[in-house]
C-alpha positions as CSV (number, residue, x, y, z in Angstrom):
1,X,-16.2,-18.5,24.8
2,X,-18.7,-18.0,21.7
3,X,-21.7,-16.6,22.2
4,X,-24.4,-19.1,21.0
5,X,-25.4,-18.6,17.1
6,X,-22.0,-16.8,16.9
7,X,-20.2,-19.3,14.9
8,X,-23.2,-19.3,12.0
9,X,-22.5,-15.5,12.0
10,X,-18.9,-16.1,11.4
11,X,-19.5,-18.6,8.6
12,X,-22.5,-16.8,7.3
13,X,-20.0,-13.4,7.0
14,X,-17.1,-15.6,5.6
15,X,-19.3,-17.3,2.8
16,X,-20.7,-13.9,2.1
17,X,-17.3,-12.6,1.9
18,X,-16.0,-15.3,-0.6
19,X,-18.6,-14.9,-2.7
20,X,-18.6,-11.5,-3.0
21,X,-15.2,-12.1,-4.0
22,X,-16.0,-14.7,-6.7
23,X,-18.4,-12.1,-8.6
24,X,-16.2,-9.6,-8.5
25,X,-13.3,-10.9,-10.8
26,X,-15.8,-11.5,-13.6
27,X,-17.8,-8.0,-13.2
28,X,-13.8,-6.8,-13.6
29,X,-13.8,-8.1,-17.0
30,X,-16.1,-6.3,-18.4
31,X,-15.7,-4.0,-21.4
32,X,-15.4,-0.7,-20.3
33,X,-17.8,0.6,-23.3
34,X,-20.7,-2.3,-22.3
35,X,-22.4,1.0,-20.7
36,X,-23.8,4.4,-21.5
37,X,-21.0,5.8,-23.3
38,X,-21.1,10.2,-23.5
39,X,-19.0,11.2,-26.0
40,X,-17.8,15.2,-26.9
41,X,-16.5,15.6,-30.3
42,X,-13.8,18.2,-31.2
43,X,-12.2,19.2,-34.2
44,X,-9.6,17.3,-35.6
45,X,-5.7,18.8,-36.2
46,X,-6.3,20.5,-39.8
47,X,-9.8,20.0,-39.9
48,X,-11.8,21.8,-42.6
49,X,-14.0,22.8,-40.0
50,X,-12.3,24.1,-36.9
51,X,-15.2,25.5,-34.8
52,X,-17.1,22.3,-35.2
53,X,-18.4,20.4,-32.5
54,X,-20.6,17.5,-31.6
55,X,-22.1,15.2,-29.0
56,X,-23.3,11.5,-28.9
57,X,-24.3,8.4,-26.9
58,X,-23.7,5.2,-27.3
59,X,-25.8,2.8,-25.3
60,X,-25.5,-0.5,-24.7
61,X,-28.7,-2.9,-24.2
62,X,-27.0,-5.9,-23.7
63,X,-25.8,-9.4,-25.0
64,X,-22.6,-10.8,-25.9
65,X,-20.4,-10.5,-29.2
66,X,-20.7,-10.3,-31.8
67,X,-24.8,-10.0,-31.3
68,X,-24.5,-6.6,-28.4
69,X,-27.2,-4.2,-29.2
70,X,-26.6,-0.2,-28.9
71,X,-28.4,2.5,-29.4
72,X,-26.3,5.4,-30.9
73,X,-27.1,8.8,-31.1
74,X,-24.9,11.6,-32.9
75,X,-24.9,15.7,-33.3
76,X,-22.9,18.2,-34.6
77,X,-22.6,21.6,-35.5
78,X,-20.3,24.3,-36.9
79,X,-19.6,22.2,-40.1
80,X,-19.8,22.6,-43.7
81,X,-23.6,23.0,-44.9
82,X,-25.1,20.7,-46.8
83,X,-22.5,18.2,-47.1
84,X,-21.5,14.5,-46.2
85,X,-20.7,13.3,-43.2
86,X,-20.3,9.6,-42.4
87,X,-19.4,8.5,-38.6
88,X,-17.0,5.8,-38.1
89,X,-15.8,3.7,-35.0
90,X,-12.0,2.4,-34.7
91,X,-12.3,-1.5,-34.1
92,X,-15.3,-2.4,-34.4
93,X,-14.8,-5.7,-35.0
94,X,-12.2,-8.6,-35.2
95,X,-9.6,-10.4,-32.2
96,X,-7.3,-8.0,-30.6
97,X,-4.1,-7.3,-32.5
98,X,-6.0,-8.4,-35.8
99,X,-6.1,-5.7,-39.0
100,X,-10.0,-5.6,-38.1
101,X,-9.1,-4.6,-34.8
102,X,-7.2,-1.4,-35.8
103,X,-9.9,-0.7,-39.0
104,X,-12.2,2.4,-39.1
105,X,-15.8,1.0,-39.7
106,X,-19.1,3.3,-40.5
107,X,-21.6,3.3,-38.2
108,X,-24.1,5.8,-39.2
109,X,-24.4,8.8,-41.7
110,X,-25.6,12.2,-42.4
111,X,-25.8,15.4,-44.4
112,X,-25.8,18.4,-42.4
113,X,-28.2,21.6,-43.1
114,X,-28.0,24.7,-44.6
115,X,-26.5,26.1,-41.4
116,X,-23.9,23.3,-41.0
117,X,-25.5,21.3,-38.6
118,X,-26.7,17.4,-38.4
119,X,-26.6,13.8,-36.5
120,X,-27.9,10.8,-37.2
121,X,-29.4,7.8,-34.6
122,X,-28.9,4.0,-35.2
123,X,-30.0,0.7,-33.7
124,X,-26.9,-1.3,-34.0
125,X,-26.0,-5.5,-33.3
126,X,-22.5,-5.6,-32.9
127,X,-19.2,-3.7,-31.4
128,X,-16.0,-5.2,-30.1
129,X,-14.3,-1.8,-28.8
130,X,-15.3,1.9,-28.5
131,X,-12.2,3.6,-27.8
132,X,-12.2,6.1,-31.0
133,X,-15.3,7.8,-32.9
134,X,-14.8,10.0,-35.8
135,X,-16.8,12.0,-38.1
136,X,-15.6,12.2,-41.6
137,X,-16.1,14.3,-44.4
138,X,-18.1,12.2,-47.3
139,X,-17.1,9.2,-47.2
140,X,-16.0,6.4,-44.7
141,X,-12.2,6.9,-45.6
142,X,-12.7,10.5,-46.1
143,X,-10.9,12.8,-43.7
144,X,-11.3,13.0,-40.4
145,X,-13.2,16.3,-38.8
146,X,-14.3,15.4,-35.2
147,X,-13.4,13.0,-32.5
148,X,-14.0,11.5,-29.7
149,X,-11.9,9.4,-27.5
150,X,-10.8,7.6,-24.2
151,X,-7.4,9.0,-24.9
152,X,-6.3,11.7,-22.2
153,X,-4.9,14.0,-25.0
154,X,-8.1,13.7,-27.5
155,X,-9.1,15.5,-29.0
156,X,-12.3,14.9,-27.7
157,X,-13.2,12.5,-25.4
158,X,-15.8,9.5,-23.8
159,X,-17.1,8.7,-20.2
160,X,-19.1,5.3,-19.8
161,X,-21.5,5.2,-16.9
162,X,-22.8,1.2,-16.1
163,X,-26.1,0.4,-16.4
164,X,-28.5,-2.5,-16.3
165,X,-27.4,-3.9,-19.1
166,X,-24.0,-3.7,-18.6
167,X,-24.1,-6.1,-15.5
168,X,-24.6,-9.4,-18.3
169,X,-21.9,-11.0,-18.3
170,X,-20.0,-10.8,-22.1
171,X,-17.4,-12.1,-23.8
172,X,-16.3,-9.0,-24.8
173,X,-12.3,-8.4,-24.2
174,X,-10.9,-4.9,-22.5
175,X,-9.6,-3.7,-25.6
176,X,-10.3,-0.4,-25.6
177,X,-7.8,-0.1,-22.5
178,X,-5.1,-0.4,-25.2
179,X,-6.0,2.0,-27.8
């Protein structure tokens, strides 16, 4: 015998539980990078600058491809004074397993002081993946110095913490998972 109400608790639990189970599957689609990304920069095999080092952010405050909006924020130190730096993403943009997809694309540049050290900060619309961050020496296919990535075995490496903005839902494929 059912207590009286006890069936409306039963349904109320089992719609609950279905939806529940309906938002979930797109929330699993999101990007990991459509976050707060932390990312710690270490020096490159061969760099010119092997006790360089660096931190960043990159934010995300929301909307979908190809309009997102980030905040990015970059530091380093430990590398050549007064010299050129330019900070470059893998992937930026273009459809998965397209040449865009695998390209190197600047994102923000710099020349460090007289003691070696530098960043730059950037309000930028648009970006696909974030699996790879580099700094380069002068130019944007200069050589590489520092990275960050998602890979295990770096060097360097990126942790994304979800915000606010990160609960829109995007377009935005799980790329980075690949890279």
């Amino acid at each position: 015998m059912t207590r009286p109400g006890g069936r409306t608790v039963l349904l109320v639990l089992a719609l609950l539980t279905a939806l529940a189970v309906t938002l979930a599957d797109p929330f699993a689609s999101f990007a990991d990078h459509e976050s707060d990304n932390v990312l710690s920069f270490e020096p490159v095999t061969g760099a010119p600058s092997p006790a360089g080092s660096g931190t960043g952010s990159v934010e995300f405050r929301g909307g979908a491809e190809p309009e997102s909006r980030w905040t990015i924020s970059f530091q380093v130190a430990g590398l050549q004074p007064e010299t050129d730096y330019v900070v470059v993403v893998k992937g930026r943009f273009g459809e998965d397993d397209s040449p865009e997809a695998s390209a190197f694309s600047p994102i923000c540049a710099f020349r460090t002081d007289g003691n070696g050290n530098g960043g730059c900060w950037y309000y930028l619309i648009g970006l696909r993946r974030l699996g790879v961050v580099q700094v380069r020496l002068g130019r944007e296919n200069g050589p590489p110095v520092l990275q960050a990535t998602r890979q295990a075995d770096g060097p360097g490496s990126m942790e994304s913490t979800t915000t606010f903005h990160s609960l829109a839902l995007t377009a935005t494929p799980l790329a980075e998972r690949n890279e």
